[in-house]
C-alpha positions in Angstrom: 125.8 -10.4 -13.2 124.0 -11.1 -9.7 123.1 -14.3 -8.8 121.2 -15.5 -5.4 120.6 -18.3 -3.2 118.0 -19.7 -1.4 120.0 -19.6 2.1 120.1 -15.7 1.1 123.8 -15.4 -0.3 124.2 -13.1 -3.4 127.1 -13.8 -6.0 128.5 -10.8 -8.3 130.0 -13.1 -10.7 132.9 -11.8 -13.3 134.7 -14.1 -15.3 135.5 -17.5 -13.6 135.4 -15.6 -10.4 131.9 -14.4 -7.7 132.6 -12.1 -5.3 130.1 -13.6 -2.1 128.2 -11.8 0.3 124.7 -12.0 2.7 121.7 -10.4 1.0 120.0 -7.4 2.7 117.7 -9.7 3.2 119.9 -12.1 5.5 121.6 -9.0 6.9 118.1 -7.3 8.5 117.2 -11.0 9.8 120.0 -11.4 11.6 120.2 -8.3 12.9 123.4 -6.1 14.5 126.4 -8.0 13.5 129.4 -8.4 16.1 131.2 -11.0 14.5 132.7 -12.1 11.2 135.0 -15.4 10.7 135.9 -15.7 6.9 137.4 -18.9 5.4 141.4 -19.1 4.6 142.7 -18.0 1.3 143.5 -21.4 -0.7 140.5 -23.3 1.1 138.7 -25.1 -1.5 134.9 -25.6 -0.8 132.3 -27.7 -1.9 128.6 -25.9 -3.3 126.8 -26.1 -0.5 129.8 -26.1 2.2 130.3 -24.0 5.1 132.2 -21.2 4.7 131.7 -18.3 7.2 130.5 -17.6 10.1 128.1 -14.4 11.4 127.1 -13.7 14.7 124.7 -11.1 16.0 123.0 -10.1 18.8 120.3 -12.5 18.0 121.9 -15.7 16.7 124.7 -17.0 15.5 124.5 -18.4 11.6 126.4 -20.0 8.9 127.1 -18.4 5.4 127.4 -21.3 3.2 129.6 -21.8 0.1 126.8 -20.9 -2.8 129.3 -22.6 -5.5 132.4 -25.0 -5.7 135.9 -23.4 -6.0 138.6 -21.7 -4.2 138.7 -19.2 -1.7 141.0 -16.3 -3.4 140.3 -13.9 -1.2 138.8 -12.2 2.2 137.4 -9.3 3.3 139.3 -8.5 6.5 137.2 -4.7 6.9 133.9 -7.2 7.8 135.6 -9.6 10.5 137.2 -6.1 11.8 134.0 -4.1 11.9 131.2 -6.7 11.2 128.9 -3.6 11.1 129.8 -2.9 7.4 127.3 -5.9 6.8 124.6 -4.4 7.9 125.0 -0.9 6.5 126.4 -1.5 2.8 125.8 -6.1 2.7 126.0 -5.7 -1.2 128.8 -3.0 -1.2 131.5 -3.1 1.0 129.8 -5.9 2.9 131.3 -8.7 0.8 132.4 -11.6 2.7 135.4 -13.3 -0.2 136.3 -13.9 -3.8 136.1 -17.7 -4.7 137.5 -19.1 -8.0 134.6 -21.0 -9.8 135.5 -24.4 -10.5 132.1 -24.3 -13.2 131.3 -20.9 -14.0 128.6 -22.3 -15.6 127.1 -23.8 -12.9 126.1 -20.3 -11.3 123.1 -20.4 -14.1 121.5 -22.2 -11.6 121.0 -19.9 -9.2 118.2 -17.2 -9.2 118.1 -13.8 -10.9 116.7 -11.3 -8.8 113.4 -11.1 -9.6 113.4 -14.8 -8.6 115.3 -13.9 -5.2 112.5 -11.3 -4.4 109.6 -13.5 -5.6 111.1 -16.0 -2.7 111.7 -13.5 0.1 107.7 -12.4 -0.8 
């Protein structure tokens, strides 16, 4: 199941635990990545809290936390070639695994056709 934000984060969500990344979307915005910082393994983070960090060669930006729970894991292929973000952001583009504290609570995000419908 894929579930979206409105600050352009996408969530493939199995179980208890959503595997988080930056939308297409996000990624074309931003433009070239050059940097990645992930959050730690164990970190636990509030819906809404700030969890990574991109920077391009255009700005830099936050990835925010689209759900409370605990960081479980990191993808350590983006922060060593933040270029897979751009070329494959819903694939091999994923930023980390975070353990839902609610899995419940990611019905409130958007479905895709709502995503889309708000991107225009």
């Amino acid at each position: 199941m894929l579930k979206f934000t409105e600050d352009h984060e996408w969530l493939k969500i199995e179980g208890d635990v959503a595997t988080v990344g930056i939308t297409e979307h996000a990624a074309e915005q931003l433009g070239d990545l050059v940097f990645v910082e992930l959050p730690e393994v164990g970190a636990k983070l509030d819906k809404g809290g700030e969890a990574s960090t991109v920077e391009s060669v255009k700005a830099a930006s936050d990835v925010y936390c689209p759900l409370a729970g605990e960081i479980t894991e990191v993808n350590q292929a983006i922060a060593d070639d933040p270029s897979l973000v751009n070329s494959d952001p819903t694939g091999a583009g994923w930023f980390f695994k975070l353990k839902l504290d609610d899995a419940g609570s990611a019905d409130e995000l958007m479905d895709e056709a709502a995503y889309k419908s708000m991107i225009g």
